[in-house]
VMD Tcl script that draws the C-alpha trace (Angstrom):
set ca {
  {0.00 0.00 0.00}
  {1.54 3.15 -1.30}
  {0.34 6.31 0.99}
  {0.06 9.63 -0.39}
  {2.98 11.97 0.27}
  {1.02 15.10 0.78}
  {-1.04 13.44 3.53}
  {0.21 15.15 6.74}
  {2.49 13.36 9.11}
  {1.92 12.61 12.94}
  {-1.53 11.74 12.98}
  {-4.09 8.81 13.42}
  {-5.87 8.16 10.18}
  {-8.79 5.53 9.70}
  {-7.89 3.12 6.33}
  {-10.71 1.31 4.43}
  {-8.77 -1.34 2.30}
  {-10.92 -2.25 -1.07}
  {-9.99 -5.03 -3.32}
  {-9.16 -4.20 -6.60}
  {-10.46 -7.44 -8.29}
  {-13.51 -7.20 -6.26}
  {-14.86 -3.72 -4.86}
  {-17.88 -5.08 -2.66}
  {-14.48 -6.88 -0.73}
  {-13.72 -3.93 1.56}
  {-12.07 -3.83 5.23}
  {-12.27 -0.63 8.13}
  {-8.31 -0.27 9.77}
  {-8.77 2.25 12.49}
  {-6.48 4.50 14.74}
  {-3.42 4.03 12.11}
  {-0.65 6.74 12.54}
  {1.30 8.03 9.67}
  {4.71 8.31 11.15}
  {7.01 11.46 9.44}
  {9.66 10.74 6.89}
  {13.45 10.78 8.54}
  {15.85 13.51 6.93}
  {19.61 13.84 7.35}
  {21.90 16.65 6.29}
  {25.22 15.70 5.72}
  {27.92 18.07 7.36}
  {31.04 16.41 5.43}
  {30.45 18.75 2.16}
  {33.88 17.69 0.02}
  {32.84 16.50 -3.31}
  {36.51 14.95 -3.92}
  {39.21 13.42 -1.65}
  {42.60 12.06 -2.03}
  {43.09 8.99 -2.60}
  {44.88 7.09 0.62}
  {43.43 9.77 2.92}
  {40.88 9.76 5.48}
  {37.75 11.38 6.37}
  {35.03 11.87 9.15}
  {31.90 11.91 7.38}
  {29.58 13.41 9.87}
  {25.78 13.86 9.52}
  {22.36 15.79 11.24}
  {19.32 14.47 11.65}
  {16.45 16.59 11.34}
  {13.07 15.34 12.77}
  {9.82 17.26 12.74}
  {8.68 16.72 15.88}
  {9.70 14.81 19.21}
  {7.62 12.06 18.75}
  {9.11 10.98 15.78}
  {12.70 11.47 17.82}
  {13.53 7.73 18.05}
  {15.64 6.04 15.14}
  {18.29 4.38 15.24}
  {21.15 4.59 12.06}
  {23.11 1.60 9.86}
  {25.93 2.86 8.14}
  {27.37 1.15 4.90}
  {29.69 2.35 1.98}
  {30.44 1.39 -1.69}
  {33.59 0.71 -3.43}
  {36.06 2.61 -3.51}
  {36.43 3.24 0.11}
  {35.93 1.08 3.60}
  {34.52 1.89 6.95}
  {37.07 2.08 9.59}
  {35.55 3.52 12.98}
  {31.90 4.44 13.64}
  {30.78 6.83 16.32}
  {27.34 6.37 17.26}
  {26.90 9.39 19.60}
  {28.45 12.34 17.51}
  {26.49 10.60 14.55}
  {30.23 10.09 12.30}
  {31.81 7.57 10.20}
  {35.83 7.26 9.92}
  {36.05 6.13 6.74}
  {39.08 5.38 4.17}
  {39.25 6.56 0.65}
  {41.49 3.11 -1.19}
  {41.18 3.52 -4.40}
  {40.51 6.25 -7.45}
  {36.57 6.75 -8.55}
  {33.31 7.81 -6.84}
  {32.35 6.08 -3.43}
  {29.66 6.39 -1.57}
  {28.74 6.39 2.24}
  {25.20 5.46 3.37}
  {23.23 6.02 6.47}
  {19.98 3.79 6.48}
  {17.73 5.59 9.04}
  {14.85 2.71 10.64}
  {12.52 3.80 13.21}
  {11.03 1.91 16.12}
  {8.44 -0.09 13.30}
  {11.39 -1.24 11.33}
  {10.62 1.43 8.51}
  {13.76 2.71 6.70}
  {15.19 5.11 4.31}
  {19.02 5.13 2.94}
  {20.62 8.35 2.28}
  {23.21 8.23 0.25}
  {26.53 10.50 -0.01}
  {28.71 10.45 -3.42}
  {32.48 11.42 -2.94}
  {34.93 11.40 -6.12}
  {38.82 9.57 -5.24}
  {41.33 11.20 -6.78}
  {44.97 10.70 -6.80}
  {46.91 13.42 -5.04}
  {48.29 15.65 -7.46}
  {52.24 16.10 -7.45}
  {54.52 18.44 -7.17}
  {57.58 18.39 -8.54}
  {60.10 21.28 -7.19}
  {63.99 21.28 -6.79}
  {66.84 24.19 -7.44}
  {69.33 26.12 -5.42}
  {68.60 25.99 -1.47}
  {71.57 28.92 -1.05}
  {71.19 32.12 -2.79}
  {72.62 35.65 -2.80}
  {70.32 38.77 -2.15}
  {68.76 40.05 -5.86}
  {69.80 36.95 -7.39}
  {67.92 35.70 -9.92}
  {67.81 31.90 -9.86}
  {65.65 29.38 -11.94}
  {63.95 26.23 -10.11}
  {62.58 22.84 -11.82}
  {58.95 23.03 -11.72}
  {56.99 21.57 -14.28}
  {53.21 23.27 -15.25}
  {50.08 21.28 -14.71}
  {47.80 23.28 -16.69}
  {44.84 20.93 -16.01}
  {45.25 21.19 -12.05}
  {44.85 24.85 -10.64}
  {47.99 25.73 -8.58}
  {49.03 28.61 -6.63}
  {52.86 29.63 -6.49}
  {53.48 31.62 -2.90}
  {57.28 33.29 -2.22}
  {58.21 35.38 0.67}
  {61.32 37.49 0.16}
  {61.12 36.67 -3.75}
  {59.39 37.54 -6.98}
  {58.95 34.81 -9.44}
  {57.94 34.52 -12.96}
  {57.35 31.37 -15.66}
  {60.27 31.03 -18.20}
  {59.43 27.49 -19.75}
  {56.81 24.81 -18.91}
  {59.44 23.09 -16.88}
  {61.27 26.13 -15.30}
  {60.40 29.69 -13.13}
  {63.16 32.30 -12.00}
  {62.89 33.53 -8.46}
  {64.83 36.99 -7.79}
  {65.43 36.86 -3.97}
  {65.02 39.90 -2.17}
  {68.03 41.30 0.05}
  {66.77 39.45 3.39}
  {68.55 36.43 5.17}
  {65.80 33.47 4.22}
  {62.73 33.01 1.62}
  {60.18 30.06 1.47}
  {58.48 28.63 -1.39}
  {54.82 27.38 -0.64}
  {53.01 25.69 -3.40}
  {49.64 24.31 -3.91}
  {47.43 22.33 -6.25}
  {43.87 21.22 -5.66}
  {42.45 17.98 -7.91}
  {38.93 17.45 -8.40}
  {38.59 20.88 -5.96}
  {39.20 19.24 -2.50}
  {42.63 17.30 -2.84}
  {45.18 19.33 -1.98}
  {48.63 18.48 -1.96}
  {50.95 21.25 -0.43}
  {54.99 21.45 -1.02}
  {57.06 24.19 0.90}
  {61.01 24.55 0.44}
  {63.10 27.00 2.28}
  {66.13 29.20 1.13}
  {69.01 30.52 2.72}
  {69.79 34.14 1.48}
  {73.34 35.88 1.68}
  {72.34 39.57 2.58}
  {74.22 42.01 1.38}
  {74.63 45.61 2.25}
  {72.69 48.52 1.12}
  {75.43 50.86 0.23}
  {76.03 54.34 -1.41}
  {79.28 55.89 -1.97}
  {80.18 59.28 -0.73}
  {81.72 62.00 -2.19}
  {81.83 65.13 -4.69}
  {80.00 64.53 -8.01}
  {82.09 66.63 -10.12}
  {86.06 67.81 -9.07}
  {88.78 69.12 -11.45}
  {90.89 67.20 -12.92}
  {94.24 68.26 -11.45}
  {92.54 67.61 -7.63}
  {92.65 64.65 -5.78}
  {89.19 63.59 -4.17}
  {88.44 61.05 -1.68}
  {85.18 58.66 -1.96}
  {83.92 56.21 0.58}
  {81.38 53.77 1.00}
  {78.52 54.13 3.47}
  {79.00 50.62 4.82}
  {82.43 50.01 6.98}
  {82.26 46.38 7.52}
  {85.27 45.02 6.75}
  {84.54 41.82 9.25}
  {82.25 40.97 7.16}
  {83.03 42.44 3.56}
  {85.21 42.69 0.94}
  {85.65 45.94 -0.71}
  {86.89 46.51 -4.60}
  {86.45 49.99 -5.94}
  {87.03 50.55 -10.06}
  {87.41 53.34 -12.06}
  {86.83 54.49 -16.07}
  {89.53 56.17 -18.24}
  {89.60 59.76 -17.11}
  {90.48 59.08 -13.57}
  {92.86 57.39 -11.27}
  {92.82 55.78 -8.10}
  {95.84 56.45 -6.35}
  {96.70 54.02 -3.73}
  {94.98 50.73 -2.84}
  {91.30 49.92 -4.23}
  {90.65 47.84 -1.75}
  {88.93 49.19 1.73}
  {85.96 51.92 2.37}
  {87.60 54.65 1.27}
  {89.05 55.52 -2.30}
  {91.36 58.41 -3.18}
  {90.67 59.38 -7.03}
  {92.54 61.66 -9.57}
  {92.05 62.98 -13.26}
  {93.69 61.54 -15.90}
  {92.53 63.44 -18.91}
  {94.96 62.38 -21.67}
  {92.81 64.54 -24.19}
  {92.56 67.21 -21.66}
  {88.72 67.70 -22.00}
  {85.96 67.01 -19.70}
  {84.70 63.32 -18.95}
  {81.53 61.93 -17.08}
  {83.54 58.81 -15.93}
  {81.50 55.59 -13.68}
  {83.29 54.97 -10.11}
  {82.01 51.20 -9.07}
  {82.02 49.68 -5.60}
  {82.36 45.82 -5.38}
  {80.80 44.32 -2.34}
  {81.39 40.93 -1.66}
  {80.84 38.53 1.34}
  {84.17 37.11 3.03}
  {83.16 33.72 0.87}
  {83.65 35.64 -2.04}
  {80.42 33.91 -3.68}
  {77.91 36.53 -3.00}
  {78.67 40.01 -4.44}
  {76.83 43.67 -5.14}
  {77.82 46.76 -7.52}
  {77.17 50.02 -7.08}
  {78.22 53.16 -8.66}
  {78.19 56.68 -9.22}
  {78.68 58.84 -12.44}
  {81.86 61.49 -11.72}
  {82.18 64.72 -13.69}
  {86.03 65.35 -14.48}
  {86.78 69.15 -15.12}
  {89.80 69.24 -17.97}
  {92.61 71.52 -15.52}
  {93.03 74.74 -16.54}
  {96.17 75.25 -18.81}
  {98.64 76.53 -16.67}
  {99.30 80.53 -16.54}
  {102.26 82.57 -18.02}
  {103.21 85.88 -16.76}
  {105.10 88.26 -18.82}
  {105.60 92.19 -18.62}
  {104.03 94.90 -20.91}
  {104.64 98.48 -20.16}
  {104.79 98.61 -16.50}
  {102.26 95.87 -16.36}
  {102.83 92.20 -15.20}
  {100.34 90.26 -17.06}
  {98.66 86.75 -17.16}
  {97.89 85.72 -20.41}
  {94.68 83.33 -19.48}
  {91.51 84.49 -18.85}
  {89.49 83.82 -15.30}
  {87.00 83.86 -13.62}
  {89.29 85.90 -10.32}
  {92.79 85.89 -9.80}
  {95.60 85.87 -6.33}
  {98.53 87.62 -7.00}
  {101.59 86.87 -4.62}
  {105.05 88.41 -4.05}
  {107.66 86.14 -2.73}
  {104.36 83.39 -1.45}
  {102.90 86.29 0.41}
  {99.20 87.71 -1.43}
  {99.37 90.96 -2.87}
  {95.76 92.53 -1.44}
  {93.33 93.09 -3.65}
  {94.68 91.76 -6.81}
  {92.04 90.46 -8.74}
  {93.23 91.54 -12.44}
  {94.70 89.95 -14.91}
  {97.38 92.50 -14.86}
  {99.00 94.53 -11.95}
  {101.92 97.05 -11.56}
  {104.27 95.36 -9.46}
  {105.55 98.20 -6.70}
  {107.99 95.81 -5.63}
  {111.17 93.45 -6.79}
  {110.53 90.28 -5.87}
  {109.16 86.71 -7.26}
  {105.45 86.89 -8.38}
  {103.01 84.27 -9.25}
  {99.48 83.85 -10.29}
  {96.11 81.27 -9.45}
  {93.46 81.40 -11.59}
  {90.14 80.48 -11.24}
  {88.57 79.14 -14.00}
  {84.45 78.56 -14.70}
  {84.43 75.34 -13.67}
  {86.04 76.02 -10.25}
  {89.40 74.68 -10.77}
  {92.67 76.52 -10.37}
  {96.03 76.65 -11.53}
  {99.19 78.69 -10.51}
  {102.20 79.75 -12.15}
  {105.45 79.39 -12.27}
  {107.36 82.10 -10.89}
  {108.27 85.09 -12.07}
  {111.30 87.44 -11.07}
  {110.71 91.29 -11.40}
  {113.31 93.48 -10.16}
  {112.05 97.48 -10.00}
  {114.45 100.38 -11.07}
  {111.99 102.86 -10.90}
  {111.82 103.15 -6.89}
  {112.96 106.09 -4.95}
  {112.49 106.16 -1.40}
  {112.04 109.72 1.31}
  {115.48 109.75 1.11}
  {115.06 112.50 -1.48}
  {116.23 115.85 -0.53}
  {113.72 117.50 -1.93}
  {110.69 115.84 0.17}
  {109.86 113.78 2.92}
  {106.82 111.24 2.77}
  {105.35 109.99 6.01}
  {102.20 108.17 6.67}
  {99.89 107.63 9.98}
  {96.44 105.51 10.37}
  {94.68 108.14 8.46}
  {96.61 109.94 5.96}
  {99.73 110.12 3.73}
  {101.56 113.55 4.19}
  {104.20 114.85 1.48}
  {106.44 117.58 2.99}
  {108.52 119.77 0.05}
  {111.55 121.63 0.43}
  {111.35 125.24 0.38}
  {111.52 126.56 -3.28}
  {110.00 123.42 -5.02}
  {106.78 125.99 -5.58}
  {104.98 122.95 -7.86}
  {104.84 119.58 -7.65}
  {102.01 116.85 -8.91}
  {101.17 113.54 -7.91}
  {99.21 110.54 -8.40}
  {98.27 107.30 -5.95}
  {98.18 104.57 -8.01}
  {97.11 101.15 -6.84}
  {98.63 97.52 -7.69}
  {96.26 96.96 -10.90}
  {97.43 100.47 -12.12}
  {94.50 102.40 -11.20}
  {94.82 106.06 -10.21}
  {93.21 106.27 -6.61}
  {93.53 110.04 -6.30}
  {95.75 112.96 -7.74}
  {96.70 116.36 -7.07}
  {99.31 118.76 -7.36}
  {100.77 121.13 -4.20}
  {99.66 124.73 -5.76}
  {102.32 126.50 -3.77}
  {101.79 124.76 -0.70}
  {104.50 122.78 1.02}
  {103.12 120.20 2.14}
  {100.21 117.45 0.33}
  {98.09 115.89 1.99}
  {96.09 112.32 0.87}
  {93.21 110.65 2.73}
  {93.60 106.86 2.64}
  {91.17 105.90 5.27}
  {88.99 105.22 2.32}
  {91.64 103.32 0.68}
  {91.14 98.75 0.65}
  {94.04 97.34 1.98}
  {97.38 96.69 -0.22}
  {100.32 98.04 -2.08}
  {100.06 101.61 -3.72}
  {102.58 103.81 -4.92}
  {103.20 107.80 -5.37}
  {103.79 109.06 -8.41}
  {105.68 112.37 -7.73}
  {106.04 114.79 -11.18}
  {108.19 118.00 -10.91}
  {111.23 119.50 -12.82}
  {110.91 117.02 -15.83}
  {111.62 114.51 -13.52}
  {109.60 111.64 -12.06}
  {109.78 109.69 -8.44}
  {108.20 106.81 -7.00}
  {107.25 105.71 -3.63}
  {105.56 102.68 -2.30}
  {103.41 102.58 0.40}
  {101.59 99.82 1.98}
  {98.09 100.56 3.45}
  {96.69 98.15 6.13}
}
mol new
graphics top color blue
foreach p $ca { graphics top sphere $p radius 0.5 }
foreach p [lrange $ca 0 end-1] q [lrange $ca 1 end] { graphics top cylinder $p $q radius 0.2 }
display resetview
């Protein structure tokens, strides 16, 4: 007897019974209770497992009321798999997956009239997918280094690297470029039939390396001699090897933090040159560059000084110029031509646009034109303030001038009968002048140093 299935459940329900050969055959059943229909839910949702593996395949019942509360559960399973624990009162089967295909697990449900139902729970056995993986387990930092690892389009994998960036050169090989840290791990996955995962990690040892700049001017003239140095000083731990284009020098070692460089222009014109730093470890197997770009200034040709009227003059053209007299500065000479006052050996530095200087050789100047006060015919004598000329009596007119050492007239004057001349020089910078005294055809000097 089949009973309807939208007949409600939990209730007591007369049944008259008519034969189907014979309808007039009939028979009353009274006080008959329609029991509900058991339902499970399945907590174990995987739709695949690996193959050799095991699983607890755990279940709910779910009952409409509490009088229909009392069943009691069979458990059974296909092929593919086997039974190997059952746990009545947390409603779970331990059960082994043995070989590849679908298996199923089934929990008959039978209540207290012997009434049952199977429910039935379809798992797919796949093999555990593989992972193939092997390379370098040592590596320097930023070194790029390919690893055996074959592509399984079919089987979705995910490719995880700390310390590391990694891309896919062939269907057999990837490149890791390890970051500058002291380890890295590889962690890869792959998931068959979307619940079988197999998991492979590998670990790398990484050979840090120093972050390092070097130090020092980014442009010097050729004719100087410049120190560089690296910003890391480890030499317990470090090797140091500094190189250097054509255009410049290294004078010295080139090994150690610190470099002392020179300019070798053979052509004698400027030069952008590279200055590398090696950094290796104390193995020698793990190793960094870095560099810097150097601008070389071609030296300035070396000035000559010659005379020219009463001038001494430098025949190259500056940006300022030092006179000296015997090594000592001549104040305020910035010319590329002076009146020397004095006999002595001169010299010149220029300073050209680029910043660099150069100096001359020496030049010897001996004066014949110098008189000193020990002229009859007038005394000269200086204080903080002025320079006073005192004249015999009957020299009735005399000029002068005060000429400083580029040859400029400072002042001028003559003594218009008066006997004695008198120049301000508070006024005056600091250096060598000389009077220029003009009387009787005849023409004196004097020097005088203001300071």
């Amino acid at each position: 007897m089949k009973i309807p299935e939208n007949i409600p459940s939990g209730y007591h329900y007369s049944i008259r019974l008519v034969s189907a050969s014979n309808p007039n055959f009939q028979t009353m059943m009274s006080n008959v209770r329609i029991l509900n229909t058991p339902e499970i839910k399945f907590l174990f949702t995987d739709t695949a497992v690996c193959l050799g593996s095991t699983s607890n395949i755990l279940f709910e019942p779910l009952f409409h009321n509490a009088v229909d509360c009392y069943y009691r559960f069979e458990y059974s399973v296909g092929e593919n798999c086997q039974i190997r624990s059952i746990d009545s009162a947390k409603n779970s089967i331990e059960v082994f997956w043995n070989r590849v295909g679908v298996a199923e697990v089934r929990v008959t449900a039978i209540n207290i009239y012997g009434c049952r139902i199977v429910f039935t729970k379809r798992v797919n056995v796949v093999e555990k997918p593989r992972i193939n993986f092997s390379g370098r387990s040592s590596v320097c930092a930023n070194e790029s280094v390919r690893y055996f690892f074959p592509n399984v389009p079919s089987i979705p994998t995910t490719v995880d690297i700390t310390n590391g960036t990694w891309e896919r050169i062939n269907s057999d090989t990837i490149e890791i470029t390890w970051e500058n840290r002291s380890s890295g791990f590889v962690s890869i996955k792959r998931t068959a039939g979307g619940s079988c995962d197999s998991i492979r990690t590998f670990s790398v040892v990484i050979d840090s390396l120093p972050s390092a700049e070097i130090a020092g001017e980014t442009a010097f003239c050729g004719n100087d001699t410049v120190q560089y140095f690296s910003s890391e000083q480890n030499t317990g731990n470090y090797n140091f090897l500094w190189k250097i284009d054509s255009g410049g020098k290294i004078i010295g070692s080139n090994s150690g933090v610190e470099c002392l460089i020179t300019g070798d222009l053979a052509d004698k014109e400027d030069a952008q040159i590279n200055l590398s730093l090696t950094i290796s470890s104390k193995n020698g197997r793990c190793s960094t560059v870095i560099d810097t770009v150097i601008l070389i200034f071609k030296p300035p040709i070396v000035p000559v000084i010659s005379e020219l009227d009463s001038f001494l003059v430098c025949d190259f053209y500056g940006v300022s110029y030092r006179w000296f007299c015997d090594d000592v500065e001549i104040e305020n000479s910035n010319s590329k031509q002076i009146i020397p006052v004095v006999s002595g050996f001169y010299s010149v530095e220029i300073l050209d646009e680029n910043g660099c200087l150069a100096i001359s050789d020496l030049y010897e100047y001996e004066h014949t034109s110098i008189y000193h006060s020990d002229n009859s015919d007038y005394i000269i004598k200086t204080t903080d303030e002025h320079i006073f000329i005192y004249l015999r009596e009957g020299i009735e007119q005399i000029s002068f001038e005060l000429v400083d050492i580029l040859g400029r007239v400072v002042d001028a004057g003559n003594s218009n009968g008066k006997h004695i001349i008198e120049i301000e020089k508070s006024h005056l910078p600091k250096g060598l002048y000389s009077i220029k005294l003009s009387y009787s055809m005849e023409v004196f000097f004097y020097v005088v140093l203001v300071y």
